[in-house]
C-alpha positions as CSV (number, residue, x, y, z in Angstrom):
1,X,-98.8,6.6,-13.1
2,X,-99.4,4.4,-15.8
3,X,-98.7,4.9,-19.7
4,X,-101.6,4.6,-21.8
5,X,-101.3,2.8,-25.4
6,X,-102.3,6.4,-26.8
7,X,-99.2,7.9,-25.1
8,X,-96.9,5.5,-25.9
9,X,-97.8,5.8,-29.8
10,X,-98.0,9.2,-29.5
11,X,-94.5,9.7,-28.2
12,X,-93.0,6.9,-30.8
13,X,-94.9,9.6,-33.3
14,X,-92.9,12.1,-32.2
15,X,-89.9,10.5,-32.3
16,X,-90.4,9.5,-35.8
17,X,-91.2,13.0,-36.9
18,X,-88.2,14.5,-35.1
19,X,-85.9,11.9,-36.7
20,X,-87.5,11.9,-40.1
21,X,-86.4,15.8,-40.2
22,X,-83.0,14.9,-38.9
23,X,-82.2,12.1,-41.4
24,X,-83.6,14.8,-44.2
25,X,-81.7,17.6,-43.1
26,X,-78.2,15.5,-42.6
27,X,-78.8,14.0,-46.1
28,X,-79.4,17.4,-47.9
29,X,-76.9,19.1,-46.6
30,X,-74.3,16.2,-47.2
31,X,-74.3,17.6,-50.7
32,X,-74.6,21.4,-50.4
33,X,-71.9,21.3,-48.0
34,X,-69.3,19.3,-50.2
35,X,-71.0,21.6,-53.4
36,X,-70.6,24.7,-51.3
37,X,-67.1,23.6,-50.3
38,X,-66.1,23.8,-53.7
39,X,-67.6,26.8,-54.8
40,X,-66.0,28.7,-51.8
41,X,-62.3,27.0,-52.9
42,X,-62.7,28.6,-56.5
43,X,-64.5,32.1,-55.4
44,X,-63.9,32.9,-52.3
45,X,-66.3,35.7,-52.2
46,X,-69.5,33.8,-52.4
47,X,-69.1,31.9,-48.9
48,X,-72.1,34.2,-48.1
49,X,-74.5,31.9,-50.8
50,X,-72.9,28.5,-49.6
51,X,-73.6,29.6,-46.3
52,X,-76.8,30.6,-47.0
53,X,-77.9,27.2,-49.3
54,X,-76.5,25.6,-46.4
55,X,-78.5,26.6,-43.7
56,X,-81.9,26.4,-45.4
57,X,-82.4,22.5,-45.0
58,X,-82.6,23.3,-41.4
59,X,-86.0,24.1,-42.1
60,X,-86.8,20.6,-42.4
61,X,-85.1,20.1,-39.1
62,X,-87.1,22.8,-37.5
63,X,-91.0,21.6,-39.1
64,X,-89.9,18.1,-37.7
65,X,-89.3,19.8,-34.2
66,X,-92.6,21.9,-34.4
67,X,-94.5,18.2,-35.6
68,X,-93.1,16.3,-32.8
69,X,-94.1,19.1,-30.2
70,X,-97.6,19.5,-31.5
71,X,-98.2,15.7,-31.6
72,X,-97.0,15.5,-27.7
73,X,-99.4,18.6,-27.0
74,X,-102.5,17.2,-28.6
75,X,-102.0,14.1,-27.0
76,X,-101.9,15.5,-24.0
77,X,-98.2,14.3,-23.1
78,X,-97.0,17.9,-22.3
């Protein structure tokens, strides 16, 4: 079976999108974590909030995955 041009730049799409969200989410959340870090070593009751500021640039993560997936089922990869 051969690869067809479309394919091929479809996938390298996908793989962009995916690690466009990836290089987002590691670089937002270099600075909540180390921001959330300190907050939890002076009040130790609001890990709940750093917790929860850290997990919402997974979002970005997650939109990239859903991007890359629809790109590869329009194409008609998947």
């Amino acid at each position: 079976m051969a690869i067809t041009l479309e394919a091929a730049l479809a996938a390298i799409g996908a793989g962009i999108a995916l690690a466009g969200g990836a290089i987002g989410t590691g670089m937002a959340q270099a600075g909540i974590g180390s921001a959330g870090i300190g907050l939890i070593a002076e009040k130790p009751g609001e890990m709940g909030r750093a917790l929860l500021f850290l997990v919402i640039p997974e979002t970005i993560l997650i939109f990239g995955f859903v991007v890359a997936i629809l790109i590869l089922i329009f194409s008609g990869i998947i």
